[in-house]
N, C-alpha and C positions, 0 to 999 in steps of 0.2 A: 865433779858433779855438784850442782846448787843444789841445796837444801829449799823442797818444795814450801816446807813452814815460814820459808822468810819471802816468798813471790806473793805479788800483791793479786788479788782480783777484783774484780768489776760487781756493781750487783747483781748482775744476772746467774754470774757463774758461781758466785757467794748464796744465792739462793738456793742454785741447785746441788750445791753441797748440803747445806743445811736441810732440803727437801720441804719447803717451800713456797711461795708464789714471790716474784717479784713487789706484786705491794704488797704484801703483807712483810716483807722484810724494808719497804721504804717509809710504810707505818711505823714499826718500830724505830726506824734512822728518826723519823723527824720526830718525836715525841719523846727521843731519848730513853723510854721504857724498856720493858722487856719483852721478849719474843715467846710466846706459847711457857711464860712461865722462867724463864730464862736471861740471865745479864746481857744485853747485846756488847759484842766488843768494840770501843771507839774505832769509828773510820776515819778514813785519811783522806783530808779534805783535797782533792787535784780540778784543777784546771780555775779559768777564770772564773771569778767570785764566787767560789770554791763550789760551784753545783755540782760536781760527779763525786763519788765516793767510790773509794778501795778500799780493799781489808788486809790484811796478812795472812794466808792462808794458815798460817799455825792456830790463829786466832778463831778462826769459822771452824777451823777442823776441832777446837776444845767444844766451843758452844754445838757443834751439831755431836757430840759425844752427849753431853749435858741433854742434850735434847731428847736425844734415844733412851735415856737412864728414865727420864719424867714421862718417855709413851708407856701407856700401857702394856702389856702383851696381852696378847689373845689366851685366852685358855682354850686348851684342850674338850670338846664334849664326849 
């Protein structure tokens, strides 16, 4: 069986892990910053004149961890 942490994904499906919108994760790609507070992980530059980007999914899966740690919770009333 493949270990899921080493398959690559697409921004779409890297968004929806993270639980975000597509730009707002393509925001972050080009500007090289951070996401809601957050280190983005370098992507991996594929196809001609490298415009599409993948991730590793170990990688999205650390940052959308990191992410959840920085949201708030709701309190209880």
């Amino acid at each position: 069986m493949k270990d899921f942490r080493k398959e690559r994904l697409g921004v779409a499906n890297a968004a929806r892990l993270l639980g975000v919108s597509v730009n707002e994760l393509k925001d972050a790609i080009r500007n090289e910053g951070r996401l809601r507070g957050v280190i983005m992980p370098k992507p991996i530059l594929c196809g001609v004149g490298a415009v599409h980007y993948q991730f590793y999914a170990g990688d999205i899966m650390d940052c959308a961890a990191q992410l959840k740690m920085k949201t708030p919770r709701a309190t209880p009333n």
